[in-house]
Biopython code that builds the backbone (N, CA, C, O; Angstrom):
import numpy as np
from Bio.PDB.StructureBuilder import StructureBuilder

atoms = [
    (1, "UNK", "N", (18.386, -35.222, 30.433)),
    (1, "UNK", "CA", (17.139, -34.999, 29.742)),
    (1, "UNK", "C", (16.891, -36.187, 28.806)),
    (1, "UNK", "O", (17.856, -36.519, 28.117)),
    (2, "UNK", "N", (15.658, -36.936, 28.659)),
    (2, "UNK", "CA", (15.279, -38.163, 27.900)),
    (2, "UNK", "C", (14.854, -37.679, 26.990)),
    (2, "UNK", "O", (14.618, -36.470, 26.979)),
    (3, "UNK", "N", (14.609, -38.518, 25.876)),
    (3, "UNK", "CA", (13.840, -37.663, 24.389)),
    (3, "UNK", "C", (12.351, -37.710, 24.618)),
    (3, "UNK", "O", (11.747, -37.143, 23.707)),
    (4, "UNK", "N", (11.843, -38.038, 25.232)),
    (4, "UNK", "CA", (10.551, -37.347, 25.867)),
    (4, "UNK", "C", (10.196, -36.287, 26.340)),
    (4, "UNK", "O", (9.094, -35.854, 26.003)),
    (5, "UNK", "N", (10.946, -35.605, 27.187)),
    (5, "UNK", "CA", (11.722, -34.628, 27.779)),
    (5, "UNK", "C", (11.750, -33.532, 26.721)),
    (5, "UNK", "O", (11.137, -32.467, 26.799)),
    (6, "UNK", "N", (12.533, -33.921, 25.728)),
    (6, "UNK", "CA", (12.887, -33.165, 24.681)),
    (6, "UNK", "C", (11.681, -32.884, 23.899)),
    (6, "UNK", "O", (11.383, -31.696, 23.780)),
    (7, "UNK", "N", (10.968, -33.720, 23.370)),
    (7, "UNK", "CA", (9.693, -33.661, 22.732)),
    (7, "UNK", "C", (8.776, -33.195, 22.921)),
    (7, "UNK", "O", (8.065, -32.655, 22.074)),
    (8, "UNK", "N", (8.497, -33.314, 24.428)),
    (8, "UNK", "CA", (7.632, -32.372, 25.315)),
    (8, "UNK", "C", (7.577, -30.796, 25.091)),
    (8, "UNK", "O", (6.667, -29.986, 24.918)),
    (9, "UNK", "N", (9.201, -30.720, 25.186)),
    (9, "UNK", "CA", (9.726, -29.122, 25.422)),
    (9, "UNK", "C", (9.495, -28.744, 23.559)),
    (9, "UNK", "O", (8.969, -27.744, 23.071)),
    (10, "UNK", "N", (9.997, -29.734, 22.967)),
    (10, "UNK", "CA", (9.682, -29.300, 21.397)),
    (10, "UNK", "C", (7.778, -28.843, 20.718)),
    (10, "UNK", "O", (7.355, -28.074, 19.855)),
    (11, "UNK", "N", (7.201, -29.708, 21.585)),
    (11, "UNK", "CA", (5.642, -29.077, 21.414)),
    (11, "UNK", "C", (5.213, -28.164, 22.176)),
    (11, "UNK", "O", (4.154, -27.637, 21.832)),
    (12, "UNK", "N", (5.984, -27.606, 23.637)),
    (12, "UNK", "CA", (6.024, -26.496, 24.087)),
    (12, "UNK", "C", (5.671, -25.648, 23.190)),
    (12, "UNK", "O", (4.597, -25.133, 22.877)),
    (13, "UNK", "N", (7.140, -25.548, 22.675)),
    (13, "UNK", "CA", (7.985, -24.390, 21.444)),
    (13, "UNK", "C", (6.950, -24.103, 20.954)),
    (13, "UNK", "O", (6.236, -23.150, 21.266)),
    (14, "UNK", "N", (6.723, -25.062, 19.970)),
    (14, "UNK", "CA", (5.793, -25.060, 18.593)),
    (14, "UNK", "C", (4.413, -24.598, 19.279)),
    (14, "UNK", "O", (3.913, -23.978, 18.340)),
    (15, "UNK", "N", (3.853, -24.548, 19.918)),
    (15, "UNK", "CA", (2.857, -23.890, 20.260)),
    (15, "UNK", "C", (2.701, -22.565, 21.378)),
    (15, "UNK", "O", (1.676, -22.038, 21.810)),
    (16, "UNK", "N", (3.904, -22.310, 21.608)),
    (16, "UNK", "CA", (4.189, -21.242, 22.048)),
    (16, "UNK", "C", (4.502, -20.207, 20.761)),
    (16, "UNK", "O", (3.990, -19.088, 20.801)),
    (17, "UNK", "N", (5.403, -20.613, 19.538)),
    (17, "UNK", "CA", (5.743, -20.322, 18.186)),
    (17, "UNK", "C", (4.363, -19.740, 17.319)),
    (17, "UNK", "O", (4.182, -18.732, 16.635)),
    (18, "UNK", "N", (3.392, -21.035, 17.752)),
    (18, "UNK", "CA", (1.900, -20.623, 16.994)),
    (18, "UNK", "C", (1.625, -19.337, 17.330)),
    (18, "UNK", "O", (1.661, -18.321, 16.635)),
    (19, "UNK", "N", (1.267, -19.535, 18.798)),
    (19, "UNK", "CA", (0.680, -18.114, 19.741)),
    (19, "UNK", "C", (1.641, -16.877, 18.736)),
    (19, "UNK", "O", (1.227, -16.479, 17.647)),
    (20, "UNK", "N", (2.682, -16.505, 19.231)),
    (20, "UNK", "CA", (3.242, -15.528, 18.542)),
    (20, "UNK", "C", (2.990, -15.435, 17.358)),
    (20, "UNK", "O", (2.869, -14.250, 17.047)),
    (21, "UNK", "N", (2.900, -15.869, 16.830)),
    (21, "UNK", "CA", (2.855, -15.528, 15.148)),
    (21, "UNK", "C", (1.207, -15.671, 14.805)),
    (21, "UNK", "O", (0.963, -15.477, 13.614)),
    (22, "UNK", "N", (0.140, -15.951, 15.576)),
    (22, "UNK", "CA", (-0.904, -15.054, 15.759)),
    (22, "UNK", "C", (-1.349, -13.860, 16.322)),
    (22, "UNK", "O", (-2.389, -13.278, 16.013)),
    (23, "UNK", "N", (-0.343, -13.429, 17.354)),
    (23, "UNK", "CA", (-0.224, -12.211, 17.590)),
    (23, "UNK", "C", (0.760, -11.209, 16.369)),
    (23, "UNK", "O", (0.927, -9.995, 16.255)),
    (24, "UNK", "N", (1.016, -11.811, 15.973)),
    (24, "UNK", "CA", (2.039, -11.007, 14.923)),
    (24, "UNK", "C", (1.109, -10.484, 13.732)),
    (24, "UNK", "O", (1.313, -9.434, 13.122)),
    (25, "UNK", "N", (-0.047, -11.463, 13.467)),
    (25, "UNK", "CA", (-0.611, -10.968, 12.426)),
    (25, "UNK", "C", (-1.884, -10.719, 12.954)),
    (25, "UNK", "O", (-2.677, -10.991, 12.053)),
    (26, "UNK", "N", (-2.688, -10.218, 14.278)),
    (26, "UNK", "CA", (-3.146, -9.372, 14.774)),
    (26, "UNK", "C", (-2.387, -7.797, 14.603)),
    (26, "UNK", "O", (-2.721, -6.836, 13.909)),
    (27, "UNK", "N", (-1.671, -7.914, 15.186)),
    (27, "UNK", "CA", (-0.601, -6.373, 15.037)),
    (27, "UNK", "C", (-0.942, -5.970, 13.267)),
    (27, "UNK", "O", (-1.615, -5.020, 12.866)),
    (28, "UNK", "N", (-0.364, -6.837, 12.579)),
    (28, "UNK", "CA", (0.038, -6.417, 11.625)),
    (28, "UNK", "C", (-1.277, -6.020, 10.790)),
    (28, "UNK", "O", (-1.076, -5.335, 9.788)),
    (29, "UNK", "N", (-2.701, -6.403, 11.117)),
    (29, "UNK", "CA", (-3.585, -5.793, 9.962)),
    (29, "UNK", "C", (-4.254, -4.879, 11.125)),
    (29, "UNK", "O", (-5.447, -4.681, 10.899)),
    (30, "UNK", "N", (-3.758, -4.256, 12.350)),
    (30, "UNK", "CA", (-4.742, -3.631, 12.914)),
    (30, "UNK", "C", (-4.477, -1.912, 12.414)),
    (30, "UNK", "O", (-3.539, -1.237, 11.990)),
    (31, "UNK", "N", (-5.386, -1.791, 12.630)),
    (31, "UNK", "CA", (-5.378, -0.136, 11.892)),
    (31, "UNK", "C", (-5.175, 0.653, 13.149)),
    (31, "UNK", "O", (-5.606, 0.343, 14.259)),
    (32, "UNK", "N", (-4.470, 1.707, 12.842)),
    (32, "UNK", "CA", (-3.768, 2.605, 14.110)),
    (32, "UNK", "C", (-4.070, 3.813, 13.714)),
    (32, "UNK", "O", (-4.204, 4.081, 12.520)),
    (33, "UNK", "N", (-4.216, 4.713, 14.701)),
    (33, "UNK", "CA", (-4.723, 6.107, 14.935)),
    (33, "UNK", "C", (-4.470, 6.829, 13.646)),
    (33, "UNK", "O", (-3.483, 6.778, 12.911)),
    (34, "UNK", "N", (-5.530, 7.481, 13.540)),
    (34, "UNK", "CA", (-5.450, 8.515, 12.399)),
    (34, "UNK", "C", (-6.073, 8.103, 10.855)),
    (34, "UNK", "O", (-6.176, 6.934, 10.481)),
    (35, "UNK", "N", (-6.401, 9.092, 10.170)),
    (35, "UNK", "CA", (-7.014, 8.276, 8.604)),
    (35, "UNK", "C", (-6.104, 7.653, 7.920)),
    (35, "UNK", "O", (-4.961, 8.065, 7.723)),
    (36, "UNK", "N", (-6.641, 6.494, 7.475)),
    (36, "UNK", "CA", (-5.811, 5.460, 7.188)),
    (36, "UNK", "C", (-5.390, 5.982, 5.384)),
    (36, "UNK", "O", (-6.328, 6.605, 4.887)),
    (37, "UNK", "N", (-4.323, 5.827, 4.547)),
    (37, "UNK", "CA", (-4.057, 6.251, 3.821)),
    (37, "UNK", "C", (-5.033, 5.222, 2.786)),
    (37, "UNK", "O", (-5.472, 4.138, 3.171)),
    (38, "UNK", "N", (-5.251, 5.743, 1.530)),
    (38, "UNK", "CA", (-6.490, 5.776, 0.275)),
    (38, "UNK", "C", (-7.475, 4.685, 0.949)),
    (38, "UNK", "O", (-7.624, 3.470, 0.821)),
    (39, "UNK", "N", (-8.177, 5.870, 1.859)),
    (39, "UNK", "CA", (-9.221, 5.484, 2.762)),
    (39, "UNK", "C", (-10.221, 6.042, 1.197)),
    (39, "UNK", "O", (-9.764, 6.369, 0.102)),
    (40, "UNK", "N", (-11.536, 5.984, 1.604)),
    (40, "UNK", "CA", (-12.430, 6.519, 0.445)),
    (40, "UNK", "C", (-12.399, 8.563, 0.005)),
    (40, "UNK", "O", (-12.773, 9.205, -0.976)),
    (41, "UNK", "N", (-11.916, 8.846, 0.999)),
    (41, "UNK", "CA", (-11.917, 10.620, 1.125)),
    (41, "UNK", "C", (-10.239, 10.883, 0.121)),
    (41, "UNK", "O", (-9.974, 11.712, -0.749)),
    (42, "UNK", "N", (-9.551, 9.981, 0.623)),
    (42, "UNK", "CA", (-8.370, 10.055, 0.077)),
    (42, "UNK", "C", (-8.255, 9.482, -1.842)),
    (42, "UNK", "O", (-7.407, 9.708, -2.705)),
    (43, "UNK", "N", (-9.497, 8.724, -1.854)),
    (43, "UNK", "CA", (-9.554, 8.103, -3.027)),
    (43, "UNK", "C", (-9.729, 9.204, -4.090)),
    (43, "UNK", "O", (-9.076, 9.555, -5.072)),
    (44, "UNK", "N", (-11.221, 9.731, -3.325)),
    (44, "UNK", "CA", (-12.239, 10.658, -4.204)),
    (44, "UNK", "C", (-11.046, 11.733, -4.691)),
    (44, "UNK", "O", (-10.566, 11.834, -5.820)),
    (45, "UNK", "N", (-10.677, 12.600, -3.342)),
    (45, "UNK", "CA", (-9.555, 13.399, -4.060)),
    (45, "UNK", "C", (-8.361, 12.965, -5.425)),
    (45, "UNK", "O", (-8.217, 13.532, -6.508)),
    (46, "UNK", "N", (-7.666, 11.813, -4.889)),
    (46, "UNK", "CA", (-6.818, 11.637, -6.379)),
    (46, "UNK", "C", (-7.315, 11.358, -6.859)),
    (46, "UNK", "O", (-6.827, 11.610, -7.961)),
    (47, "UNK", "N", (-8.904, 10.483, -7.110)),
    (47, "UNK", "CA", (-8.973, 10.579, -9.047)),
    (47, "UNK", "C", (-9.695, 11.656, -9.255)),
    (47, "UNK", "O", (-10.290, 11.560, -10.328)),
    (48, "UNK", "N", (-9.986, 13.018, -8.489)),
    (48, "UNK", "CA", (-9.739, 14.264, -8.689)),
    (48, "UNK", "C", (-8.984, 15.048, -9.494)),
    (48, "UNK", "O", (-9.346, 15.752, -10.437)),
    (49, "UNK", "N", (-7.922, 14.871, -9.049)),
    (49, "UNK", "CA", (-6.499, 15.082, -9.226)),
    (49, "UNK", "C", (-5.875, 14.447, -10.692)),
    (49, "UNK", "O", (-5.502, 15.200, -11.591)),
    (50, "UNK", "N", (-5.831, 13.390, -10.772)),
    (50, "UNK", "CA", (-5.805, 12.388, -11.912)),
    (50, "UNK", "C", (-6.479, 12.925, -13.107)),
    (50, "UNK", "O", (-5.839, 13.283, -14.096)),
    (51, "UNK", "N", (-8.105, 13.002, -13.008)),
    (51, "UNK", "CA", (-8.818, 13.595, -13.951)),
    (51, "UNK", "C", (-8.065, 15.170, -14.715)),
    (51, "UNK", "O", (-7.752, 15.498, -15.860)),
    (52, "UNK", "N", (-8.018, 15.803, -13.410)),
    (52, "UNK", "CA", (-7.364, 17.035, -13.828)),
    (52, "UNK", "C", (-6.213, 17.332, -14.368)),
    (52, "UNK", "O", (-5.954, 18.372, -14.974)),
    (53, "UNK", "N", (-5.258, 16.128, -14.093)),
    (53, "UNK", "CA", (-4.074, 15.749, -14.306)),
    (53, "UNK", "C", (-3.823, 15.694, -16.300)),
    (53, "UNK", "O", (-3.203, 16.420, -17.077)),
    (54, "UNK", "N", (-4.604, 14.544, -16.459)),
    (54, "UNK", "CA", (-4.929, 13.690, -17.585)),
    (54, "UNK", "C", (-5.563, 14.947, -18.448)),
    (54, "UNK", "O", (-5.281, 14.777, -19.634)),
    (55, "UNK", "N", (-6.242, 16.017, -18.264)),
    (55, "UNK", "CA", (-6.673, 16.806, -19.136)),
    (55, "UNK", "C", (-5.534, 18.078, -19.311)),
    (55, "UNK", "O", (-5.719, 19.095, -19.980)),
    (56, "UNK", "N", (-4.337, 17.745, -18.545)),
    (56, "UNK", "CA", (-3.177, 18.944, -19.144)),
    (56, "UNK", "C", (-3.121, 19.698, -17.957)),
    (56, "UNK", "O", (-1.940, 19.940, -17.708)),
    (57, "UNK", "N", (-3.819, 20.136, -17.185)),
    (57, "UNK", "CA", (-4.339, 21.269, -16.163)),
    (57, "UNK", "C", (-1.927, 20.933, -15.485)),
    (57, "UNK", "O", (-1.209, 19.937, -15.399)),
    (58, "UNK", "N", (-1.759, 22.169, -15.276)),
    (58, "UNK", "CA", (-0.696, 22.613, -14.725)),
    (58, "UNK", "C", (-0.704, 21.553, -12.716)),
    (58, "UNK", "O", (-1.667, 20.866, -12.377)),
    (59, "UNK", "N", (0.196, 21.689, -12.075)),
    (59, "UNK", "CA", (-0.212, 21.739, -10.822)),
    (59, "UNK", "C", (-0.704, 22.985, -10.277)),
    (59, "UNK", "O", (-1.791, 23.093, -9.709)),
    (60, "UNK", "N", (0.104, 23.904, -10.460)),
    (60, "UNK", "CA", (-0.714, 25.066, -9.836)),
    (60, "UNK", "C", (-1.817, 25.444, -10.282)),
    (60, "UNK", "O", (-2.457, 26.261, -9.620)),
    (61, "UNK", "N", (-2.378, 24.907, -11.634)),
    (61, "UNK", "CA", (-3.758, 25.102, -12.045)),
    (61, "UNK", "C", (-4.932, 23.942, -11.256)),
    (61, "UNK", "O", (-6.163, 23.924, -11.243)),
    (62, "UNK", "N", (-4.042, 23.170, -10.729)),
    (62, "UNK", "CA", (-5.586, 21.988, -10.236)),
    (62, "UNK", "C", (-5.387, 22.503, -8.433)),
    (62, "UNK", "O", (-6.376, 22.548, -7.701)),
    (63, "UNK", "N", (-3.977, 22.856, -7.927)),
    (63, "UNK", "CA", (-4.115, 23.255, -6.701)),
    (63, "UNK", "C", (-5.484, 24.312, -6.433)),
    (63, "UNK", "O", (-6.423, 24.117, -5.662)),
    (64, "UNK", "N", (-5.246, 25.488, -7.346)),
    (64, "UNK", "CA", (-6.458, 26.641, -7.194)),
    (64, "UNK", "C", (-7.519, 26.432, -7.650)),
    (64, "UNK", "O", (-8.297, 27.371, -7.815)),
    (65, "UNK", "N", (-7.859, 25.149, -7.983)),
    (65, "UNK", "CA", (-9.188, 24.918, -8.425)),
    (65, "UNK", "C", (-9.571, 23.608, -7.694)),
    (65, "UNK", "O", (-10.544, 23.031, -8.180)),
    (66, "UNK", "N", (-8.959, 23.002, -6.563)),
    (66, "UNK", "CA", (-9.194, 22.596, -5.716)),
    (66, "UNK", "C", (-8.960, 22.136, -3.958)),
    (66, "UNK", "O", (-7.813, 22.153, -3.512)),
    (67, "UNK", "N", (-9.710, 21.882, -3.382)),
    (67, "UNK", "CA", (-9.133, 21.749, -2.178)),
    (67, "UNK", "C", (-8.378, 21.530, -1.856)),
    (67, "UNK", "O", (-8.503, 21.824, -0.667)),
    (68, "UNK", "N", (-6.931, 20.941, -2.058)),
    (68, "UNK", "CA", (-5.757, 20.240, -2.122)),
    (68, "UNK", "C", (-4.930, 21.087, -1.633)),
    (68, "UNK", "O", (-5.337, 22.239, -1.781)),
    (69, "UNK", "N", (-3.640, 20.982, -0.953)),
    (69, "UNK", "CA", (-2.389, 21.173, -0.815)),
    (69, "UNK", "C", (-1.259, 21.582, -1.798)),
    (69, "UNK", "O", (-0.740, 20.467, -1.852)),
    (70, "UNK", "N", (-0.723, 22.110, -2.365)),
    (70, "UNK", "CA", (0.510, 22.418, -3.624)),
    (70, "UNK", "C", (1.325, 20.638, -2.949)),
    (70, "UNK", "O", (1.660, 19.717, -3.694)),
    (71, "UNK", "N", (1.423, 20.639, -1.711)),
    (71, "UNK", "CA", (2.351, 19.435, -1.285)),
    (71, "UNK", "C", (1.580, 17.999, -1.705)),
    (71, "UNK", "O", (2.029, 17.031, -2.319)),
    (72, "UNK", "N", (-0.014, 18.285, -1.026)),
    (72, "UNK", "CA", (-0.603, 17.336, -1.672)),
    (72, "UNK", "C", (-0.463, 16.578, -3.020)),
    (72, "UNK", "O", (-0.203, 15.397, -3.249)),
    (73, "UNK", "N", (-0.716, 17.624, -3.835)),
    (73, "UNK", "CA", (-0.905, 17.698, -5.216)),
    (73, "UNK", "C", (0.400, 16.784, -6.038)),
    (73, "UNK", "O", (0.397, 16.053, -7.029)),
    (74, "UNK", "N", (1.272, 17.152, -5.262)),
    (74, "UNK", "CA", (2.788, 16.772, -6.197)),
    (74, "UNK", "C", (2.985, 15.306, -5.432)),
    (74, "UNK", "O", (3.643, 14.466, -6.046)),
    (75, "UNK", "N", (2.348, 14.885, -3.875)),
    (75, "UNK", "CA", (2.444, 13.707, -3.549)),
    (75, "UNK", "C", (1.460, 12.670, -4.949)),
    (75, "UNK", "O", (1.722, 11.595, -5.489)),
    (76, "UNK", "N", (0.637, 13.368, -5.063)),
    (76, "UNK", "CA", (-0.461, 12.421, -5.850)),
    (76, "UNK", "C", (0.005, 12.499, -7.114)),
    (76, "UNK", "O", (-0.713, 11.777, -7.806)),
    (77, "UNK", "N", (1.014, 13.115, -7.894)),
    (77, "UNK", "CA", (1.324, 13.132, -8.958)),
    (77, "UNK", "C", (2.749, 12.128, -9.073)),
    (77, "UNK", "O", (3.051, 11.429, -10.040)),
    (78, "UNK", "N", (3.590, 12.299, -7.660)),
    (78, "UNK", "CA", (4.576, 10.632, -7.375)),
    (78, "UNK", "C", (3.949, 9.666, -7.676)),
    (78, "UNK", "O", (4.461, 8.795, -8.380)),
    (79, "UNK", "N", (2.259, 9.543, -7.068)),
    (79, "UNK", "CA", (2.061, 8.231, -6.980)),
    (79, "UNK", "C", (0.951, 7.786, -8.253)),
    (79, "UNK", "O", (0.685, 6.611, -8.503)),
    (80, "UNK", "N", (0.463, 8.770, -8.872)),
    (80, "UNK", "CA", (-0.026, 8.767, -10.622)),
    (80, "UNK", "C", (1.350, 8.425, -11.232)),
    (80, "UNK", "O", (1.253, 7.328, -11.781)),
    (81, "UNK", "N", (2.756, 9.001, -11.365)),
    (81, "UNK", "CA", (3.540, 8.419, -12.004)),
    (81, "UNK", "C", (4.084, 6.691, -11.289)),
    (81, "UNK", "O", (4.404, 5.710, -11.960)),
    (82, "UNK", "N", (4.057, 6.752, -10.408)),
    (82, "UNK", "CA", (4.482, 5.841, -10.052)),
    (82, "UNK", "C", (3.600, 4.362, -10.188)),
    (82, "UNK", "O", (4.263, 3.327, -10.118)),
    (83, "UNK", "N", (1.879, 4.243, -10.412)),
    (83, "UNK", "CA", (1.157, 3.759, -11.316)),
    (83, "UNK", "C", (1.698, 3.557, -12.757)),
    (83, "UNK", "O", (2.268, 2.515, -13.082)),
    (84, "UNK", "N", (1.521, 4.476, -13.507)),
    (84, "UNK", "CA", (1.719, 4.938, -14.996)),
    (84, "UNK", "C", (3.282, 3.842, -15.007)),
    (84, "UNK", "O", (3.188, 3.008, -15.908)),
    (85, "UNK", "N", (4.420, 3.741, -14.318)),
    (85, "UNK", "CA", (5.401, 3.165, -14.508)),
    (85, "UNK", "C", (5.206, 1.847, -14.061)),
    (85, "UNK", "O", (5.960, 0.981, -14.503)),
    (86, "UNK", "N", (4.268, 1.528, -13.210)),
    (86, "UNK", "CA", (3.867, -0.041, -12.818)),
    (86, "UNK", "C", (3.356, -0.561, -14.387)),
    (86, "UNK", "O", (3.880, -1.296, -15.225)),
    (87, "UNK", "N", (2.121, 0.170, -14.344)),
    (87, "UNK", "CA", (1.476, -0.131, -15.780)),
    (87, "UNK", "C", (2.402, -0.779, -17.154)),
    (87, "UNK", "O", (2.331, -1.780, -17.867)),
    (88, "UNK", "N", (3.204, 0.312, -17.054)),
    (88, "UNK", "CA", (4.064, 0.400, -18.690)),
    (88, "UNK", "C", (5.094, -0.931, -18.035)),
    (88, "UNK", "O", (5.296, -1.835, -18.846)),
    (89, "UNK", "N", (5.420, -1.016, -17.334)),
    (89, "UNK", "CA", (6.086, -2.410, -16.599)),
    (89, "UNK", "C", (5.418, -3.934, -17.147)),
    (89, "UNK", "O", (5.923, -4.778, -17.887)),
    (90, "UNK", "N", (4.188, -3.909, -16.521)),
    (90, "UNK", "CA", (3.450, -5.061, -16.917)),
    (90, "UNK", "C", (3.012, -5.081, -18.409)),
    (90, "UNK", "O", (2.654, -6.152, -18.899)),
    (91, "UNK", "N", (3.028, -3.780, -19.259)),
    (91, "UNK", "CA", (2.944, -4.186, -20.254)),
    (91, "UNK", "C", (3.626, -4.680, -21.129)),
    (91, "UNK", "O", (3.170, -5.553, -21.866)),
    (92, "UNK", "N", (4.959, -4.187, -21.235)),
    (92, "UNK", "CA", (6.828, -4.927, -21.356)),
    (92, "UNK", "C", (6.339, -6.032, -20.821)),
    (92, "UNK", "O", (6.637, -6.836, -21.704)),
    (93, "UNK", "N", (5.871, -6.564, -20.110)),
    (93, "UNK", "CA", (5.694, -7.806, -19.731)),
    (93, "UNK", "C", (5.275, -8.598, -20.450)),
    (93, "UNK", "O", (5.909, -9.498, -21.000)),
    (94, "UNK", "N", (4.035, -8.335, -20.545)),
    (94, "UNK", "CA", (2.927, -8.662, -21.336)),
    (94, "UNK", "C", (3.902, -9.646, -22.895)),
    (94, "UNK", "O", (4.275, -10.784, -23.180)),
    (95, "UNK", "N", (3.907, -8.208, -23.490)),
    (95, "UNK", "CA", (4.580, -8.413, -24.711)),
    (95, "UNK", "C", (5.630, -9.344, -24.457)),
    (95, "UNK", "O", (5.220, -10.475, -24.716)),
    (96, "UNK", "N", (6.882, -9.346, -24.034)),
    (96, "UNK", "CA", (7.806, -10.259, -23.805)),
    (96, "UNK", "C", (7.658, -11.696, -23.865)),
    (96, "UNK", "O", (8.364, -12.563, -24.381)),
    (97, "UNK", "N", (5.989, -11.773, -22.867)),
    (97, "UNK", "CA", (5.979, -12.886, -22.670)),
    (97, "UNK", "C", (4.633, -13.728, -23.977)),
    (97, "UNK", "O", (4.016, -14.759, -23.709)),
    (98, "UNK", "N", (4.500, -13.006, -25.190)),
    (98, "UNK", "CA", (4.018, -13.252, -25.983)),
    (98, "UNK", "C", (4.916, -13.356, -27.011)),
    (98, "UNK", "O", (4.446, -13.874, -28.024)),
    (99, "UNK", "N", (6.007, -13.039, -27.059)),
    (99, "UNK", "CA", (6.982, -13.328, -27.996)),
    (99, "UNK", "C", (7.599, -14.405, -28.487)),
    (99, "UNK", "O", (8.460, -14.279, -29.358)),
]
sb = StructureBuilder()
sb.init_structure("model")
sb.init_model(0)
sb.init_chain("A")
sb.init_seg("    ")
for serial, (resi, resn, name, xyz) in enumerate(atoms, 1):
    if name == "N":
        sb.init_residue(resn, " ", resi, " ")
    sb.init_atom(name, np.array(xyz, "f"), 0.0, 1.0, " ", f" {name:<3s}", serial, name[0])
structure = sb.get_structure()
């Protein structure tokens, strides 16, 4: 094999390399069966939830006073705390980096 040979086969690669990794990020932003999670329906409900949250309301008090799931309800309250701990994160931040 001559290094022509080689070079040839090396711009093969590399554009065989391209191809794939434009198919890779086809795949990767295509949306797949079913409602896509905090689509706008999914939105409206948690800051539903949130609102009701933020004013004290129990879970079993915002479940019976709204459309929601008991399972629902406690998923959206993982991911309200799990906000609330991003938040208080960046704000330690914040400060730290004003110090």
């Amino acid at each position: 094999m001559t290094l022509e040979d080689a070079l040839k086969r090396i711009a093969e690669l590399e554009e065989e390399n391209a191809e794939l990794k434009e198919k890779i990020e086809f795949y990767k932003s295509k949306k797949f069966a079913g409602r896509q999670k905090h689509d706008e329906h999914w939105m409206k409900s948690y800051n539903d939830f949130a609102e009701q949250y933020e004013d004290g309301l129990s879970i079993t008090e915002i479940v019976d006073r709204s459309a929601i799931s008991r399972r629902t309800a406690y998923r959206y309250k993982a991911y309200y705390d799990g906000l609330k701990k991003m938040a208080a994160i960046d704000d330690d931040n914040k400060k730290e980096s004003n110090v």
